[in-house]
mmCIF file of the N, C-alpha and C atoms, coordinates in Angstrom:
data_MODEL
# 
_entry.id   MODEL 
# 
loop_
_atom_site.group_PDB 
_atom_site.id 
_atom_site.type_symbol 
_atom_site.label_atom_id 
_atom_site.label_alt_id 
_atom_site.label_comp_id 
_atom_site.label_asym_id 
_atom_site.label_entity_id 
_atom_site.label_seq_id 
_atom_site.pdbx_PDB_ins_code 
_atom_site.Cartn_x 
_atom_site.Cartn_y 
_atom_site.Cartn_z 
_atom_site.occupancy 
_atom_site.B_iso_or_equiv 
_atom_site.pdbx_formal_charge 
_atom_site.auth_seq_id 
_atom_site.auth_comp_id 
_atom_site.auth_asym_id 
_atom_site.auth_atom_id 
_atom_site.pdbx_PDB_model_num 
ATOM 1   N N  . UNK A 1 1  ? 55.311 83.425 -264.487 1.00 0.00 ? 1  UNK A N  1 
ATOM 2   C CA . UNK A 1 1  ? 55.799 82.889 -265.745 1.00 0.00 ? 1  UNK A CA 1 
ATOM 3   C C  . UNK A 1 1  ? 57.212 82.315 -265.575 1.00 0.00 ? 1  UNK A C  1 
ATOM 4   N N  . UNK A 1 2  ? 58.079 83.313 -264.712 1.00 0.00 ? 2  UNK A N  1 
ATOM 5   C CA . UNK A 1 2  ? 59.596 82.616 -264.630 1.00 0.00 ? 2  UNK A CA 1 
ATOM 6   C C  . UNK A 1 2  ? 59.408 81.070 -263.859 1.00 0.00 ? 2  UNK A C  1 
ATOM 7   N N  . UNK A 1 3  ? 58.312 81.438 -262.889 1.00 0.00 ? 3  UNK A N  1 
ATOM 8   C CA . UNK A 1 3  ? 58.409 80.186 -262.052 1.00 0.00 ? 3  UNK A CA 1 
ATOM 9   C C  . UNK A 1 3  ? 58.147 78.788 -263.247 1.00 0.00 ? 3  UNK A C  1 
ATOM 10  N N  . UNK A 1 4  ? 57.078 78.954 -263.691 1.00 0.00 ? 4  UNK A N  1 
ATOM 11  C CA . UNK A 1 4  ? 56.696 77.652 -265.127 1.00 0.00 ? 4  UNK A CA 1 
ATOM 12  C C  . UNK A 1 4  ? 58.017 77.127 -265.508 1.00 0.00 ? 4  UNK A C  1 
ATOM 13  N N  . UNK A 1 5  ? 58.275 78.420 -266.100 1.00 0.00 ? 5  UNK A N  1 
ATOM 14  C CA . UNK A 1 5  ? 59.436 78.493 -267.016 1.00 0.00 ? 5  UNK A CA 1 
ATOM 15  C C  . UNK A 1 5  ? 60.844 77.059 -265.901 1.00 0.00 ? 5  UNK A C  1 
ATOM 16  N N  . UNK A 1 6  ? 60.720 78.226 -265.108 1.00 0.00 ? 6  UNK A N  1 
ATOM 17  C CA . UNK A 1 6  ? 62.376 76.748 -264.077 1.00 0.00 ? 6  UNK A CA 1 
ATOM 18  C C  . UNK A 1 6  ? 61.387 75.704 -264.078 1.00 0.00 ? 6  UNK A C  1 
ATOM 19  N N  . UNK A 1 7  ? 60.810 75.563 -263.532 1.00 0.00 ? 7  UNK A N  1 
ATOM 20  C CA . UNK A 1 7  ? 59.983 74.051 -263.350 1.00 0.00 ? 7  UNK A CA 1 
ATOM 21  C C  . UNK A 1 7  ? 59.697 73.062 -264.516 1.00 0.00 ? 7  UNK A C  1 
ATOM 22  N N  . UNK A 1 8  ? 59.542 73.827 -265.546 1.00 0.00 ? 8  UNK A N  1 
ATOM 23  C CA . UNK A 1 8  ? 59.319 72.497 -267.334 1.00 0.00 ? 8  UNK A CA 1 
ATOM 24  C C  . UNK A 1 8  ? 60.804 73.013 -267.269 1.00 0.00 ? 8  UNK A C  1 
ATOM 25  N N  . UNK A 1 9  ? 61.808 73.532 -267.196 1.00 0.00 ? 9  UNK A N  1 
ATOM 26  C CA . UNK A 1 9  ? 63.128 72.729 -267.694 1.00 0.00 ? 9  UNK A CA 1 
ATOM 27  C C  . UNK A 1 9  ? 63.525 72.249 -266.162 1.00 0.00 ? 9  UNK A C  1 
ATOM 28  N N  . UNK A 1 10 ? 63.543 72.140 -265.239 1.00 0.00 ? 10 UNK A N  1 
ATOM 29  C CA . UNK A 1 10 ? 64.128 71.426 -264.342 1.00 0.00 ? 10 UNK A CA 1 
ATOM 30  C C  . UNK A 1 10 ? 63.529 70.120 -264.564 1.00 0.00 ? 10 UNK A C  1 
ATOM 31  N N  . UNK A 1 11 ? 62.209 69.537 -265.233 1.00 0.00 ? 11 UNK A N  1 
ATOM 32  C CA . UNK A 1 11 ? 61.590 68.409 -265.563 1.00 0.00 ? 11 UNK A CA 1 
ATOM 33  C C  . UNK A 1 11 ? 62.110 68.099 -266.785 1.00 0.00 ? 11 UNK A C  1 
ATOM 34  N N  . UNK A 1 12 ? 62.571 68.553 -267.808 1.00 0.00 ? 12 UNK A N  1 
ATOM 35  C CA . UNK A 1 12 ? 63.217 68.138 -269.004 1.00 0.00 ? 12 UNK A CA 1 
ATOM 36  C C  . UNK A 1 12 ? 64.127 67.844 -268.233 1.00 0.00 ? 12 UNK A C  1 
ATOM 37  N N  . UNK A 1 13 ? 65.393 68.711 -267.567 1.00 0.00 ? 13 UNK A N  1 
ATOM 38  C CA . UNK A 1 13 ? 66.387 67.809 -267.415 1.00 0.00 ? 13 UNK A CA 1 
ATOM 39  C C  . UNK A 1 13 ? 66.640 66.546 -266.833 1.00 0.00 ? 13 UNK A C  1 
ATOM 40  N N  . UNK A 1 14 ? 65.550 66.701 -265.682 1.00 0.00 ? 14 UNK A N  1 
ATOM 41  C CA . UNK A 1 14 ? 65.878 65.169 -264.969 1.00 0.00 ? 14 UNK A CA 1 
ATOM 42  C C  . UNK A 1 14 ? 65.179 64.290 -265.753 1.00 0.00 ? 14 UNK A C  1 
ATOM 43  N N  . UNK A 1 15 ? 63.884 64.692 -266.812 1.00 0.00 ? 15 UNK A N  1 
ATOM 44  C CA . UNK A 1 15 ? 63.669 63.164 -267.439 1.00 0.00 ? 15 UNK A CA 1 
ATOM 45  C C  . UNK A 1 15 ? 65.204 62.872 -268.675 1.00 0.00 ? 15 UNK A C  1 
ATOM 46  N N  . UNK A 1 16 ? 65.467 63.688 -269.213 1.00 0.00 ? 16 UNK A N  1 
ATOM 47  C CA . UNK A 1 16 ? 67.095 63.620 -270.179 1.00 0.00 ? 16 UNK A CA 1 
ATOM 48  C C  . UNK A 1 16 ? 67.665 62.947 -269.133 1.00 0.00 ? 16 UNK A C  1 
ATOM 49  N N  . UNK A 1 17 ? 68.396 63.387 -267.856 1.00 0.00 ? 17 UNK A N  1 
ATOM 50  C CA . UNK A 1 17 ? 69.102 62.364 -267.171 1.00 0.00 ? 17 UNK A CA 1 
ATOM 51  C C  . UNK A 1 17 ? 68.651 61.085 -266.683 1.00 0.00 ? 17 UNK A C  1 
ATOM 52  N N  . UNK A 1 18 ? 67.241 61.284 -266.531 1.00 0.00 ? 18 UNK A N  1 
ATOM 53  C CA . UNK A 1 18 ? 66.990 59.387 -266.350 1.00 0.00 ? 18 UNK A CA 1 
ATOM 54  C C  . UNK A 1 18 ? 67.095 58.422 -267.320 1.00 0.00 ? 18 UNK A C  1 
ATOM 55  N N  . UNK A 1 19 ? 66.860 59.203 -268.712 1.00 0.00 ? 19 UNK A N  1 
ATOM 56  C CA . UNK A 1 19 ? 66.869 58.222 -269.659 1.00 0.00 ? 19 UNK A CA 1 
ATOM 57  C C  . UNK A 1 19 ? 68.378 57.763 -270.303 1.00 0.00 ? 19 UNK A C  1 
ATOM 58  N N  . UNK A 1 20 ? 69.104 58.470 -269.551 1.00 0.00 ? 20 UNK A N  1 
ATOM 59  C CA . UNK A 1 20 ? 70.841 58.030 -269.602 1.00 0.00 ? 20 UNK A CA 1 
ATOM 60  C C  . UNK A 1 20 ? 71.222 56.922 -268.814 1.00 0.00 ? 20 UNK A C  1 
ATOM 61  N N  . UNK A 1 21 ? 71.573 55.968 -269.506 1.00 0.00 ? 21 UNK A N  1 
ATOM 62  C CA . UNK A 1 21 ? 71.849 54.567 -268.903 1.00 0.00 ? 21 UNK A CA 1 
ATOM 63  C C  . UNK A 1 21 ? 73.646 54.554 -268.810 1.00 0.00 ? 21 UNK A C  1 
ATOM 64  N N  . UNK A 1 22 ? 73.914 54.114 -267.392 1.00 0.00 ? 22 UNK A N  1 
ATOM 65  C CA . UNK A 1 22 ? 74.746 53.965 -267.177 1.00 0.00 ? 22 UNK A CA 1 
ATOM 66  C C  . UNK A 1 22 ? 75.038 52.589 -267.165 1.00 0.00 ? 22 UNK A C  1 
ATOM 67  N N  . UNK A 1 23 ? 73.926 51.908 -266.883 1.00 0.00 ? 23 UNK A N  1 
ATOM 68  C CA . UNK A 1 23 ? 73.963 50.389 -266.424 1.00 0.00 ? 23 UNK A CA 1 
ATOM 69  C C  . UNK A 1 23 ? 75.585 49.660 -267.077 1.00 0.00 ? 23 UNK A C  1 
ATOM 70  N N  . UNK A 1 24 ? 76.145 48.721 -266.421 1.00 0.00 ? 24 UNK A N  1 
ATOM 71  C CA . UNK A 1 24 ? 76.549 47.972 -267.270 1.00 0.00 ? 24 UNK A CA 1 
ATOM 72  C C  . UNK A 1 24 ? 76.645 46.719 -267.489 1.00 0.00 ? 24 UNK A C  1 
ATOM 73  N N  . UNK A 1 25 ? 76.977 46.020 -269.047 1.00 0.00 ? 25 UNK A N  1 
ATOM 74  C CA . UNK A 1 25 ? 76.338 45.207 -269.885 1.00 0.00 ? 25 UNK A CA 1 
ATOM 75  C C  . UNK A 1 25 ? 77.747 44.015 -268.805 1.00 0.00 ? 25 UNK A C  1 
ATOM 76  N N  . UNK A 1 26 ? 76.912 43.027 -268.350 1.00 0.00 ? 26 UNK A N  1 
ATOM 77  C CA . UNK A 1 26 ? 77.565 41.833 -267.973 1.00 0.00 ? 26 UNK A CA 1 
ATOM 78  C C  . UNK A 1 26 ? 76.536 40.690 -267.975 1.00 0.00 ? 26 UNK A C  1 
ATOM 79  N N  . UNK A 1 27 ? 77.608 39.698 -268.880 1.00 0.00 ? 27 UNK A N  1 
ATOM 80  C CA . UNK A 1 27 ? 76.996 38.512 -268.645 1.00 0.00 ? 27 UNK A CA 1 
ATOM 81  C C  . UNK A 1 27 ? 77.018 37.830 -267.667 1.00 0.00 ? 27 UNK A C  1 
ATOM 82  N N  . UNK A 1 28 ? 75.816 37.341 -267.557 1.00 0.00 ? 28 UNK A N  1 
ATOM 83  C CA . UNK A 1 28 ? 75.603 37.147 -265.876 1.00 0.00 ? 28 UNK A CA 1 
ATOM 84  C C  . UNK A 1 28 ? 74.162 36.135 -266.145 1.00 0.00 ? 28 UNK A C  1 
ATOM 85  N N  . UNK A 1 29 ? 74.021 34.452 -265.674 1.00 0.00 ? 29 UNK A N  1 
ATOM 86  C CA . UNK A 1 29 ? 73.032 33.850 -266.011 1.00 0.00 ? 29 UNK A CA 1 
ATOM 87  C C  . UNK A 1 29 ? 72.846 33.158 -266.584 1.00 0.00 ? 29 UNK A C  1 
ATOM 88  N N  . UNK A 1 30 ? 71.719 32.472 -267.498 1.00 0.00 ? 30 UNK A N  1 
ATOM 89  C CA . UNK A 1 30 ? 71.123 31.576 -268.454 1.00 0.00 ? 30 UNK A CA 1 
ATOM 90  C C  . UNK A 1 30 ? 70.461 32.355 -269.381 1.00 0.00 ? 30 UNK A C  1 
ATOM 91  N N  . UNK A 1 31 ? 71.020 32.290 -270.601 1.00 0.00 ? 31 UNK A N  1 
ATOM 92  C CA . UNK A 1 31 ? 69.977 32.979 -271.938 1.00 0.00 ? 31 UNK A CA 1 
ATOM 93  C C  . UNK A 1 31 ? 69.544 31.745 -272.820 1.00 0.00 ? 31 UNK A C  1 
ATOM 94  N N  . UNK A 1 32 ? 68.252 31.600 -272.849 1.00 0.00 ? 32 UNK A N  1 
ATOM 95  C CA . UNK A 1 32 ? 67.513 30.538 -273.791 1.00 0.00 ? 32 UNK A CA 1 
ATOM 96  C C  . UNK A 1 32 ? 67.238 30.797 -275.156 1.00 0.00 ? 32 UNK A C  1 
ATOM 97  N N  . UNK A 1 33 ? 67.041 30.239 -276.457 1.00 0.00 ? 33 UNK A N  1 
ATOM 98  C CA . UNK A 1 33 ? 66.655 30.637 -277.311 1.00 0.00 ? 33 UNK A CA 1 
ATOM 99  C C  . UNK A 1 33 ? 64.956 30.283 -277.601 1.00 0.00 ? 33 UNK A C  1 
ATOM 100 N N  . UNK A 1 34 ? 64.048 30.981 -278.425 1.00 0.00 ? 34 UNK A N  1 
ATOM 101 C CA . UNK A 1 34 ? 63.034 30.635 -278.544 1.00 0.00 ? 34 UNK A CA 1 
ATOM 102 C C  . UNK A 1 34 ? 62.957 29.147 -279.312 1.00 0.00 ? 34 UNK A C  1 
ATOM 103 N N  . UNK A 1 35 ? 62.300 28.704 -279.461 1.00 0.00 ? 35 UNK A N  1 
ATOM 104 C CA . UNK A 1 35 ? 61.365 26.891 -280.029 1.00 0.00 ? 35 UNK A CA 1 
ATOM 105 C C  . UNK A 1 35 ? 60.585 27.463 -281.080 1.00 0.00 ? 35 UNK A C  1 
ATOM 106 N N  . UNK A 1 36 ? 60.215 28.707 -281.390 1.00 0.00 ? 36 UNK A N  1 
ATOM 107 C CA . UNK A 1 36 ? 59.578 28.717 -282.673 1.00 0.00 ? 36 UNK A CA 1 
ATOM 108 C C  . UNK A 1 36 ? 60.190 28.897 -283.873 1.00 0.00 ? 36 UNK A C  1 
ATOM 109 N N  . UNK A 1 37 ? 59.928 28.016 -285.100 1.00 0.00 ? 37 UNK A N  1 
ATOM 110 C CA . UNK A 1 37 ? 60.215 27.906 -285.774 1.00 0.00 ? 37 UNK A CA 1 
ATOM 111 C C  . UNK A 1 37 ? 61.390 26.841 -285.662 1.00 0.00 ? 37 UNK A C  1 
ATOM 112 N N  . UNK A 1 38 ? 61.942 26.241 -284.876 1.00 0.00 ? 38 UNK A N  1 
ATOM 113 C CA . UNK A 1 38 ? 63.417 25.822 -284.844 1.00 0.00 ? 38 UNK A CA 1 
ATOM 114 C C  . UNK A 1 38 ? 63.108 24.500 -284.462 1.00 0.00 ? 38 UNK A C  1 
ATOM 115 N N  . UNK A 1 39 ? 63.965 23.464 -284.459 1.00 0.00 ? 39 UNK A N  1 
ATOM 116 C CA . UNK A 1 39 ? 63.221 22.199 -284.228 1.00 0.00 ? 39 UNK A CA 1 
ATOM 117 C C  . UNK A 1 39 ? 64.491 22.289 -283.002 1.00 0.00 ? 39 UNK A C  1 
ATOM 118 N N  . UNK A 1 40 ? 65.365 22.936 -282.641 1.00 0.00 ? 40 UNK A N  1 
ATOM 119 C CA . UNK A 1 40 ? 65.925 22.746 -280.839 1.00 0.00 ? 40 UNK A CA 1 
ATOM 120 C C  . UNK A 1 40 ? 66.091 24.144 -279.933 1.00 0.00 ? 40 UNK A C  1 
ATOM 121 N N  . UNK A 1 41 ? 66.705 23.929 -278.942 1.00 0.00 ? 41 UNK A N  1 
ATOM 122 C CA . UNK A 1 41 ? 66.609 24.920 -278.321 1.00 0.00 ? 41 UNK A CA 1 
ATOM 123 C C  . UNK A 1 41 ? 67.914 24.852 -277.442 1.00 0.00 ? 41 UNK A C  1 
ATOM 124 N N  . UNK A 1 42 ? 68.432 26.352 -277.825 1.00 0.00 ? 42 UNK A N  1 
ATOM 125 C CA . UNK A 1 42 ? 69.975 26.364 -277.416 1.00 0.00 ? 42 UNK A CA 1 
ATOM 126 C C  . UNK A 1 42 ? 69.950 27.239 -275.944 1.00 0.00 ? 42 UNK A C  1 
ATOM 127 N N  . UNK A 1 43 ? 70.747 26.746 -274.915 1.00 0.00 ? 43 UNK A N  1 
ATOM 128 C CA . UNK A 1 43 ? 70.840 27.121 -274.216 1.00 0.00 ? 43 UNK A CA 1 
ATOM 129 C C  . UNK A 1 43 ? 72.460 27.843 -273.776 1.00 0.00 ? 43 UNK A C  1 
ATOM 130 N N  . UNK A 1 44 ? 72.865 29.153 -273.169 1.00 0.00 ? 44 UNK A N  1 
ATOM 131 C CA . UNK A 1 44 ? 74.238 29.313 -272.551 1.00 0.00 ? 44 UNK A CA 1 
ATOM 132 C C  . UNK A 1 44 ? 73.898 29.683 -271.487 1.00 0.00 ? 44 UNK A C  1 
ATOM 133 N N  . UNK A 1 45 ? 74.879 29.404 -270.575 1.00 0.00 ? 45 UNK A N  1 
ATOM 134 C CA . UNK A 1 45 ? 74.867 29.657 -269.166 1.00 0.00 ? 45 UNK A CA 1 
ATOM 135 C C  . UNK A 1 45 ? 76.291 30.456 -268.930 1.00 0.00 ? 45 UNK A C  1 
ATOM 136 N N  . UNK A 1 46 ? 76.327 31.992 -267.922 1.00 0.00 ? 46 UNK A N  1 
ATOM 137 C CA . UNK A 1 46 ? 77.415 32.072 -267.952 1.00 0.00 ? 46 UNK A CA 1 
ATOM 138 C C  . UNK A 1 46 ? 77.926 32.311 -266.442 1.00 0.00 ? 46 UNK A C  1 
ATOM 139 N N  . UNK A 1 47 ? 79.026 31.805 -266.100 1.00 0.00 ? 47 UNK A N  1 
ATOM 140 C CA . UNK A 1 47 ? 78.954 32.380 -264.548 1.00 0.00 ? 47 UNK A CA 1 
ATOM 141 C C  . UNK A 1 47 ? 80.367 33.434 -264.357 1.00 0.00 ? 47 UNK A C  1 
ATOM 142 N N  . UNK A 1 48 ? 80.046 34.426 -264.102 1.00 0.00 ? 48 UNK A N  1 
ATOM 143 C CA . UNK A 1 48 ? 80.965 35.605 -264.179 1.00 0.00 ? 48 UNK A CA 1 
ATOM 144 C C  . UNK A 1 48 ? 82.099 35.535 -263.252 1.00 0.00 ? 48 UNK A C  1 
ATOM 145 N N  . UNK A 1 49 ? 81.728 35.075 -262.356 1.00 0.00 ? 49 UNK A N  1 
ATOM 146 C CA . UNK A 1 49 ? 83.177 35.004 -261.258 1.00 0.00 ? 49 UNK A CA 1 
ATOM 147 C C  . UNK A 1 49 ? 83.882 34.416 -262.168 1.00 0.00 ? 49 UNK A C  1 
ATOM 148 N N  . UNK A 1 50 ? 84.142 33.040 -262.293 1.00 0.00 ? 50 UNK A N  1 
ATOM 149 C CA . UNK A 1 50 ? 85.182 32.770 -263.323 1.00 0.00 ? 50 UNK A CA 1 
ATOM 150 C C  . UNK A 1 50 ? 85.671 33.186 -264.681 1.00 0.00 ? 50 UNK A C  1 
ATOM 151 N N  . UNK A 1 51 ? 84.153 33.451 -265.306 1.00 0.00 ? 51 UNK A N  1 
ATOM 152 C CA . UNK A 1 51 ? 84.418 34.454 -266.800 1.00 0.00 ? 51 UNK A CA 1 
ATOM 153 C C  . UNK A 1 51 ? 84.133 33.076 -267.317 1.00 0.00 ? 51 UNK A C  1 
ATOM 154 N N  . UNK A 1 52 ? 83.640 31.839 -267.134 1.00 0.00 ? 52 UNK A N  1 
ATOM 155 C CA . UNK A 1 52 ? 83.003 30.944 -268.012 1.00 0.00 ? 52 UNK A CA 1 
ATOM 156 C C  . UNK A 1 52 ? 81.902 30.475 -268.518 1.00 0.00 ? 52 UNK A C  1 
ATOM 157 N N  . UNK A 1 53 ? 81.727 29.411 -269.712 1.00 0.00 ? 53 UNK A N  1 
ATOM 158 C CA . UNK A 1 53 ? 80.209 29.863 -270.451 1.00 0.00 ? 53 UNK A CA 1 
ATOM 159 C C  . UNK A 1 53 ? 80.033 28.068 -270.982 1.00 0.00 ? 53 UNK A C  1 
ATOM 160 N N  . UNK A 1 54 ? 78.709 27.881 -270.501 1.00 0.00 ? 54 UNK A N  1 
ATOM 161 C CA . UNK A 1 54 ? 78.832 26.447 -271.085 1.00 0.00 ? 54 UNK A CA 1 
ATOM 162 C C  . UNK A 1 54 ? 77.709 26.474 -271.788 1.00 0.00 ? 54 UNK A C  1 
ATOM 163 N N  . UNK A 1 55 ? 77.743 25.724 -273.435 1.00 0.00 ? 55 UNK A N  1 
ATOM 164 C CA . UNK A 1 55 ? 76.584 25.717 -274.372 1.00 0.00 ? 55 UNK A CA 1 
ATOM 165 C C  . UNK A 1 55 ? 76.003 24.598 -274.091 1.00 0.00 ? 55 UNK A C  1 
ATOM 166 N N  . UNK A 1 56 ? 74.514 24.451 -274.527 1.00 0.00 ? 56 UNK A N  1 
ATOM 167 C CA . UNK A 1 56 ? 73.711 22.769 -274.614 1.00 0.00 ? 56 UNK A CA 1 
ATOM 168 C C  . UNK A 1 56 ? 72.940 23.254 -275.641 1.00 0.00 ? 56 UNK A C  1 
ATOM 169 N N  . UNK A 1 57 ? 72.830 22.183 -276.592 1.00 0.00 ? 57 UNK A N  1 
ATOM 170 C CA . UNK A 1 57 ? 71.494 22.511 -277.474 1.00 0.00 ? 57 UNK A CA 1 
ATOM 171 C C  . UNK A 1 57 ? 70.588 20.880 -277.152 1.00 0.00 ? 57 UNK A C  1 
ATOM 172 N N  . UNK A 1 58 ? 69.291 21.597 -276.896 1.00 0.00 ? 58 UNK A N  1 
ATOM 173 C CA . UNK A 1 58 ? 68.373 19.964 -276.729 1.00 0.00 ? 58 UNK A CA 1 
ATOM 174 C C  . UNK A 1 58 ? 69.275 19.480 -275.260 1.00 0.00 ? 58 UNK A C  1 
ATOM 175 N N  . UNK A 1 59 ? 69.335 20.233 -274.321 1.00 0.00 ? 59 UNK A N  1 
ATOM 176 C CA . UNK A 1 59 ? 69.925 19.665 -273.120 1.00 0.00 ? 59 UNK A CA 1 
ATOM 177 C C  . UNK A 1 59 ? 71.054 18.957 -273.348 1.00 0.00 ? 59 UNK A C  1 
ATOM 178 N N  . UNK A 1 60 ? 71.795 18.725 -274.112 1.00 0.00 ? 60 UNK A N  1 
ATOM 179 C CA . UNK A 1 60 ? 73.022 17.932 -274.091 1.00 0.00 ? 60 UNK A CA 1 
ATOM 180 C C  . UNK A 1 60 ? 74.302 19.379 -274.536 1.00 0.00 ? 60 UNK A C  1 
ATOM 181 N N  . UNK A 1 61 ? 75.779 19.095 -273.595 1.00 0.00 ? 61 UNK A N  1 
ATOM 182 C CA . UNK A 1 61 ? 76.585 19.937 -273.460 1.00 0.00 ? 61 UNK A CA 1 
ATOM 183 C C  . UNK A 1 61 ? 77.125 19.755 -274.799 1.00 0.00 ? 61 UNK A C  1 
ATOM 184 N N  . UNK A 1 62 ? 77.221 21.280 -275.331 1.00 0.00 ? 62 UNK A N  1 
ATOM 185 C CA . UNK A 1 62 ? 78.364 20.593 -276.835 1.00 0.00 ? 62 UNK A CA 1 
ATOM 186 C C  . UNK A 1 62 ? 79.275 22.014 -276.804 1.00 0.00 ? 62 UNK A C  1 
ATOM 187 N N  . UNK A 1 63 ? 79.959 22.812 -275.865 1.00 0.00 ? 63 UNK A N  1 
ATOM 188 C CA . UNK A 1 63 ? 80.570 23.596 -276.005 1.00 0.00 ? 63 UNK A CA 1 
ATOM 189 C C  . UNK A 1 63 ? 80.701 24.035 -274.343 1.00 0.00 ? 63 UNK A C  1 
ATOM 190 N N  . UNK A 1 64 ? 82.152 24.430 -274.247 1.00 0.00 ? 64 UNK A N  1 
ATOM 191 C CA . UNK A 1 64 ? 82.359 25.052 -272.778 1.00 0.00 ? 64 UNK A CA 1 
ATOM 192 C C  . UNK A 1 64 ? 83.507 26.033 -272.945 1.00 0.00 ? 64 UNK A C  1 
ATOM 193 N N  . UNK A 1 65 ? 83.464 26.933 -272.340 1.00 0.00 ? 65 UNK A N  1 
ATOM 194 C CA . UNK A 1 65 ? 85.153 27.702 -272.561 1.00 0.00 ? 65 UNK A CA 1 
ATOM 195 C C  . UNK A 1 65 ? 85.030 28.881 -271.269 1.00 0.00 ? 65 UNK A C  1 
ATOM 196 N N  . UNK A 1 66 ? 86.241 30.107 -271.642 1.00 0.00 ? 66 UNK A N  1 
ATOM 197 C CA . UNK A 1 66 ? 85.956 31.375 -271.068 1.00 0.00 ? 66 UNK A CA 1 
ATOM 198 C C  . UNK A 1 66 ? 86.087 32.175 -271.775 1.00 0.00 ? 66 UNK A C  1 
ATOM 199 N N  . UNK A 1 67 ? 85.375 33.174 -271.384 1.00 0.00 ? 67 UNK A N  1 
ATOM 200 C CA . UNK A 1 67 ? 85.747 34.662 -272.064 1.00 0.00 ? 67 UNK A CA 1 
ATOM 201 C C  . UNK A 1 67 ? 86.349 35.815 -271.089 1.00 0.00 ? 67 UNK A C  1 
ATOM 202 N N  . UNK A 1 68 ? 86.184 36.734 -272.174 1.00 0.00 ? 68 UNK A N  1 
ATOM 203 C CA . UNK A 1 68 ? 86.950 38.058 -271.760 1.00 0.00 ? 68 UNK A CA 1 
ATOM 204 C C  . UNK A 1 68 ? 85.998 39.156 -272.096 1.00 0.00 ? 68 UNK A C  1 
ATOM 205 N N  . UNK A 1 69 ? 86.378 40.537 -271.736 1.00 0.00 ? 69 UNK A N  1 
ATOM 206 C CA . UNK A 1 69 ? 85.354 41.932 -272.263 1.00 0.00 ? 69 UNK A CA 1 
ATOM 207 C C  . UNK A 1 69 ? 86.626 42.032 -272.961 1.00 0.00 ? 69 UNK A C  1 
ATOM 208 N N  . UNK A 1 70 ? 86.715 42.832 -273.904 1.00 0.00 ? 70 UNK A N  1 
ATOM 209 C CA . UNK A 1 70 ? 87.562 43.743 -274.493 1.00 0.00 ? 70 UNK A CA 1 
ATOM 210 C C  . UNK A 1 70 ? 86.596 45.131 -275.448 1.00 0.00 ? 70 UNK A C  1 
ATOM 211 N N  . UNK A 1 71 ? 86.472 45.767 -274.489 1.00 0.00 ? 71 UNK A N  1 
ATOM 212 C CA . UNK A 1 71 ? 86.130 47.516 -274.912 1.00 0.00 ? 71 UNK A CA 1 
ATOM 213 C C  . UNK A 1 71 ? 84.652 46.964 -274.777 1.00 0.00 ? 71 UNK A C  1 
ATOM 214 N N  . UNK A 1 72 ? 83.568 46.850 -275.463 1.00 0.00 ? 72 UNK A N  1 
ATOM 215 C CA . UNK A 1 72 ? 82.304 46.644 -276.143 1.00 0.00 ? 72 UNK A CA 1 
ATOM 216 C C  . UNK A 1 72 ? 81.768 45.910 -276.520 1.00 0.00 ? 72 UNK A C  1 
ATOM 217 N N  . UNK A 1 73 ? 82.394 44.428 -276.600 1.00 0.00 ? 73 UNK A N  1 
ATOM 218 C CA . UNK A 1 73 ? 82.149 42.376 -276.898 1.00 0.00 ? 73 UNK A CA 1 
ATOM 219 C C  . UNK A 1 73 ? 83.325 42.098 -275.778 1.00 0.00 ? 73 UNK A C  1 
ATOM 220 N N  . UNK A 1 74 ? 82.537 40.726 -276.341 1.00 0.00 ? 74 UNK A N  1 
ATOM 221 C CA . UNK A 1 74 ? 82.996 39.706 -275.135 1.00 0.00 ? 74 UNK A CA 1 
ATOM 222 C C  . UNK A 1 74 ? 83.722 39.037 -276.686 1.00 0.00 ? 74 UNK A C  1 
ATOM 223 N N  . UNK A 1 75 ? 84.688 38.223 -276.115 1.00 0.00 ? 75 UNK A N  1 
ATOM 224 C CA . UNK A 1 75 ? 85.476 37.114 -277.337 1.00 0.00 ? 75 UNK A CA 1 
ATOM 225 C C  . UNK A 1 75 ? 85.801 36.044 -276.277 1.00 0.00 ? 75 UNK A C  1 
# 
């Protein structure tokens, strides 16, 4: 019985610790928006070494800049 017993909590704990995300949140890539419902489709691209981000909606550029993290967003 003791043995059960360590074995279902040594399995609770490691599934509790897997489901703890450490990951962290960086923009990094191309995020697309969906076409449904919308008559365009916005695209950002960001490339992290520099910390810059360029917009297109309908393939044409209409926004470029950089950002920053501060705590929990990007600005």
């Amino acid at each position: 019985m003791k043995k059960i017993f360590t074995v279902l909590s040594l399995t609770v704990v490691l599934l509790l610790a897997g489901c703890t995300s450490n990951a962290k949140s960086i923009l990094k890539g191309v995020y697309q928006s969906e076409r449904e419902g919308v008559g365009y489709i916005v695209v950002i691209s960001f490339q992290p070494e520099d910390s810059s981000f360029v917009e297109y909606i309908d393939n044409r550029e209409v926004d470029r800049g950089t950002y920053k993290k501060t705590k929990d967003k990007y600005t």
